[in-house]
TIVOGU-586425 format. One record per residue (C-alpha): residue number from 0; y, x, z. Coordinates in nm, 2 decimals. Layout:
<sites>
- NUM,Y,X,Z .
...
</sites>
This chain:
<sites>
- 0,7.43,7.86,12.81 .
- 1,7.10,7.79,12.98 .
- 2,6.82,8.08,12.89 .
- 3,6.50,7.92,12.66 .
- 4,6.21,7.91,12.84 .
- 5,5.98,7.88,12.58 .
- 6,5.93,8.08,12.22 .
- 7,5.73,8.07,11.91 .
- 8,5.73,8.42,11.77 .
- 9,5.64,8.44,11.39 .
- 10,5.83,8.77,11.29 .
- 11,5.67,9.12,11.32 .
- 12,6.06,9.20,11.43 .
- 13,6.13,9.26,11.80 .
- 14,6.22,8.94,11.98 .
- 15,6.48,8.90,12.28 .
- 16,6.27,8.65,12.53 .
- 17,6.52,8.69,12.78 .
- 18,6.86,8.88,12.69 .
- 19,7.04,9.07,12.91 .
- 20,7.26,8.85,13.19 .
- 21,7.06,8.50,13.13 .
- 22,7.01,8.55,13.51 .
- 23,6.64,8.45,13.50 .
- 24,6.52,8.66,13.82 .
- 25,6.25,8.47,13.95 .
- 26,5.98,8.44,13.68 .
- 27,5.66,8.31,13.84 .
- 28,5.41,8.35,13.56 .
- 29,5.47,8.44,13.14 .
- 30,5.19,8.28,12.92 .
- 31,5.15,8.44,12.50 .
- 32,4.89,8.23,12.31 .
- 33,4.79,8.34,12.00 .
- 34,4.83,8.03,11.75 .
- 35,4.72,8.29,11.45 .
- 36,4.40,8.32,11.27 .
- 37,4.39,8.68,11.29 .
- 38,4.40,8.92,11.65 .
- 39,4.77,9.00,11.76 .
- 40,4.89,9.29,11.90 .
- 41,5.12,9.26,12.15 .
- 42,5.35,9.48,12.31 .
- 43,5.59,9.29,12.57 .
- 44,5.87,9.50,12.74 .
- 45,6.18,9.55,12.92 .
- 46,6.51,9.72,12.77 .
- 47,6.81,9.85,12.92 .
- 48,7.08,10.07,12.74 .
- 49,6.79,10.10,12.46 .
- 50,6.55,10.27,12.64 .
- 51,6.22,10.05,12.67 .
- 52,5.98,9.98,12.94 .
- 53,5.67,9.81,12.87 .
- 54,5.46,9.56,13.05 .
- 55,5.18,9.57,12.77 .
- 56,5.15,9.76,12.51 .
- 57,4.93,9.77,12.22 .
- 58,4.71,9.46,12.40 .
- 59,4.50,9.30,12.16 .
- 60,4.51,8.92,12.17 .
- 61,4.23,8.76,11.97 .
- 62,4.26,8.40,11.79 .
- 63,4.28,8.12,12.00 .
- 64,4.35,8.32,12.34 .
- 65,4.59,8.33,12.60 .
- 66,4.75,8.60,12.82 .
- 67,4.88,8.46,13.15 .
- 68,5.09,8.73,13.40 .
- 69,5.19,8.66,13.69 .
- 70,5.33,8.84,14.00 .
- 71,5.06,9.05,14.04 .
- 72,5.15,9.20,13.73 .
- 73,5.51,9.32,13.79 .
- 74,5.66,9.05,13.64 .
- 75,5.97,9.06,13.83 .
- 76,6.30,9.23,13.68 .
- 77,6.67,9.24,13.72 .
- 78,6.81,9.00,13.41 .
- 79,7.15,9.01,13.54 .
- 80,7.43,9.16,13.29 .
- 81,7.38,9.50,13.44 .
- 82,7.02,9.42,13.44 .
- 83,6.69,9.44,13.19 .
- 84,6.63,9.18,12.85 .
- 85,6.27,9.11,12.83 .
- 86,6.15,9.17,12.46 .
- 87,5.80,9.11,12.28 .
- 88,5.70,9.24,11.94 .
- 89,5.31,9.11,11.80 .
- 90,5.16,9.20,11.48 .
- 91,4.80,9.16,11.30 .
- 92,4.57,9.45,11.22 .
- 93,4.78,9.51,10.87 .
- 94,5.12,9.52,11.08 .
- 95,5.24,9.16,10.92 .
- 96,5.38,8.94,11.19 .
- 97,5.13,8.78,11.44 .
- 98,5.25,8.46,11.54 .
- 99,5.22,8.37,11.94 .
- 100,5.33,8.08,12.17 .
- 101,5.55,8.26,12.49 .
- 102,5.64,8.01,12.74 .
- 103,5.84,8.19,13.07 .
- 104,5.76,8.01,13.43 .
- 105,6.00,8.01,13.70 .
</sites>
């Protein structure tokens, strides 16, 4: 089954983008859009054997904005199955889910 490229993340709950042996190894650029009223906090980050390593953490989106990354900011992982999922949680100011576009480039 092919990875999804593209996510709309409406939970406060942590969210696989990519899980673990989609094989998606050549991401050119990741885009989060905040589609919510309120600022988001976002904290996007890689996993393996439940230990976490984050991209961003604790970035402050406000409404109406977008974060673009790209190779210049250590984008590039392992997603093989012995490699890293690539996770995102967001959440507004009161820690109720923030609700953000992600669309993944490769």
């Amino acid at each position: 089954m092919a990875a999804t490229l593209q996510h709309n993340i409406t939970t406060v709950l942590t969210q696989d983008l990519l899980k673990t042996g989609d094989n998606v190894n050549n991401i050119k650029y990741i885009s989060i859009a905040n589609i919510d009223l309120d600022s988001v906090v976002i904290n996007l980050f890689l996993n393996k054997a439940g230990s976490n390593y984050y991209l961003i953490k604790g970035y402050r989106l406000t409404p109406g904005a977008t974060l673009f990354l790209n190779k210049d900011h250590n984008i590039s992982f392992n997603n093989s199955s012995s490699g890293f999922s690539l996770r995102i949680q967001a959440q507004d100011d009161s820690g109720a889910a923030g609700s953000v576009d992600v669309i993944i480039t490769k």
